[in-house]
C-alpha positions as CSV (number, residue, x, y, z in Angstrom):
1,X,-30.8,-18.0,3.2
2,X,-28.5,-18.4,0.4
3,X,-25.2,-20.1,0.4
4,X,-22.2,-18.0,1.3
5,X,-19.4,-17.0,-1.6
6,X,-16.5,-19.2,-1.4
7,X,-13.3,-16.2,-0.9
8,X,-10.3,-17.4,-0.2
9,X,-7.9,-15.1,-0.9
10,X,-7.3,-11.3,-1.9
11,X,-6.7,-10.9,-5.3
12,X,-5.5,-7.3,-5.5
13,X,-6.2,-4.1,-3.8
14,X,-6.7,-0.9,-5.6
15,X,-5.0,2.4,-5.4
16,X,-6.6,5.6,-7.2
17,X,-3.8,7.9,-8.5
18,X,-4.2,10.8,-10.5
19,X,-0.4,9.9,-12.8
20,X,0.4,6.2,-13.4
21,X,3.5,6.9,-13.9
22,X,4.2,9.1,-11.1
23,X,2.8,6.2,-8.7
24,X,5.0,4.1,-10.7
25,X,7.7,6.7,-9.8
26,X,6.9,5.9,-5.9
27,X,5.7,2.2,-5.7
28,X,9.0,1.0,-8.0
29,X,11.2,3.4,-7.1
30,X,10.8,4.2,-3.9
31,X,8.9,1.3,-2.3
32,X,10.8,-1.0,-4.4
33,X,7.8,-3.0,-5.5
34,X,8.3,-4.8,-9.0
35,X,5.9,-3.8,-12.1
36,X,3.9,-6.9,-13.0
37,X,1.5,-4.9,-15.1
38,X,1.6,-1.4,-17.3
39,X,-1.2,-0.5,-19.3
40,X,-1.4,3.4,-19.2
41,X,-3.2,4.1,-22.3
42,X,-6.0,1.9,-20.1
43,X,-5.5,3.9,-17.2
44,X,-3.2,1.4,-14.8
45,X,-0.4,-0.6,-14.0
46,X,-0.2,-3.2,-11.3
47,X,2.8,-4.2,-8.5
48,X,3.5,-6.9,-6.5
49,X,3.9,-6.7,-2.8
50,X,4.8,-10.7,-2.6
51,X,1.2,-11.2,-1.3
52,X,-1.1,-9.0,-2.9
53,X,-0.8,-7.3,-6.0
54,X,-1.5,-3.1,-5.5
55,X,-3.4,-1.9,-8.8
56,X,-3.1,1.5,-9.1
57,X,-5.4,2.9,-11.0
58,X,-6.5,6.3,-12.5
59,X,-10.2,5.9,-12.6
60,X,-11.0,9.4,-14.1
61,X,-9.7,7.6,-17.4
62,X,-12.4,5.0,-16.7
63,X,-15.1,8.2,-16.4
64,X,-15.1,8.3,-12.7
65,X,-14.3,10.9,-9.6
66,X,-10.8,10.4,-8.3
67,X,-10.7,9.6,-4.6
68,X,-7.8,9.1,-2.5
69,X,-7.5,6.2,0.4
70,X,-7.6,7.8,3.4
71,X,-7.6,4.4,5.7
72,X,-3.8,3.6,5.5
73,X,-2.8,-0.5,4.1
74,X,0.2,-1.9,5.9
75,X,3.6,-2.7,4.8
76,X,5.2,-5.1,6.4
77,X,8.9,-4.7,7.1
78,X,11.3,-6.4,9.4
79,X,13.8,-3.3,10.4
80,X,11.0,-0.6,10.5
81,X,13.5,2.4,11.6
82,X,16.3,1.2,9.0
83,X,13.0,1.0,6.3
84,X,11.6,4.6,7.4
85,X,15.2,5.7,7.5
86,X,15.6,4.5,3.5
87,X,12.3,6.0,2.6
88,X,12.9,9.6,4.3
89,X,16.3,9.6,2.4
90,X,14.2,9.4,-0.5
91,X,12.0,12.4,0.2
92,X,9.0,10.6,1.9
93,X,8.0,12.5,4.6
94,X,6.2,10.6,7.8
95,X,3.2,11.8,9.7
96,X,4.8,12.0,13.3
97,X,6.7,9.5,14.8
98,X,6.4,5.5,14.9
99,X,3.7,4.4,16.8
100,X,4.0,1.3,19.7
101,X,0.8,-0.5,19.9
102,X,2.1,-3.1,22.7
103,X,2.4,-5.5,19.5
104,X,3.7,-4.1,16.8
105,X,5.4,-1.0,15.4
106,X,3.6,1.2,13.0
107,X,4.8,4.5,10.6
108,X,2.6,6.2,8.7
109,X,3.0,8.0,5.5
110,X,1.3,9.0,2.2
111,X,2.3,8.3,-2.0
112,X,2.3,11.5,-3.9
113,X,-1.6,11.2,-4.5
114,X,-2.3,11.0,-0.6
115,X,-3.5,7.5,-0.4
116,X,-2.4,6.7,3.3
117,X,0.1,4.1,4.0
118,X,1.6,2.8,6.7
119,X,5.1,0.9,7.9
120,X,4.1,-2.2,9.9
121,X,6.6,-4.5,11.9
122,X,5.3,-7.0,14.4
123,X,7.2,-8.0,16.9
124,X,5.2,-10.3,19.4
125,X,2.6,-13.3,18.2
126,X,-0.4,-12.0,16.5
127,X,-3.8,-13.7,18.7
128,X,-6.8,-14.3,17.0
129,X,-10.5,-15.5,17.8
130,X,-9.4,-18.9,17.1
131,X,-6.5,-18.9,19.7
């Protein structure tokens, strides 16, 4: 068997969008994410979450079939109703109301491409395997 691959860390995650600038639009303006990278004449720009950065990318530039995410990424926030609140003033609209999952608090919403996202506060101790 051959040795494992040495991750560490994720680098970014990508986003498809159809409009770079329209996601823009959303992941600055609305999200308030800040622009680390523009490119549109290649197709993306990048934003930075504190974490990990979000490329969003149109990939039918790069020759290839656009496909939105339909498995939501979280978002973490520490006032999720004040957050959802701020974002609904803005014009996102939310899939039903926030979810309690015994742990955490979850909202779910889309960008204007329909890549799923979702709200996420925890507010008791997250247990792993290793706990």
């Amino acid at each position: 068997m051959s040795e494992q691959p040495n991750i560490t860390v994720v680098d970014f995650i990508t986003v498809p969008t159809q409009d770079v600038d329209r996601a823009l639009d959303f992941y600055e303006g609305k999200l308030g994410l800040t622009r680390s990278v523009y490119m549109p004449d290649r197709g993306f720009a990048e934003v930075e979450t504190g974490n990990v950065t979000i490329s969003l990318t149109n990939f039918e530039k790069m020759g290839m079939e656009f496909h939105r995410n339909t498995n939501p990424f979280a978002l973490h926030v520490d006032d999720l109703p004040a957050a959802k609140a701020a974002l609904e003033a803005e014009g996102v609209v939310f899939f039903g109301d926030p979810m309690d999952t015994g742990v955490c608090h979850m909202a779910f919403f889309a960008d204007p491409d329909g890549n799923q996202l979702m709200l996420h506060s925890r507010y008791k101790p997250r247990v792993t395997l290793q706990d």
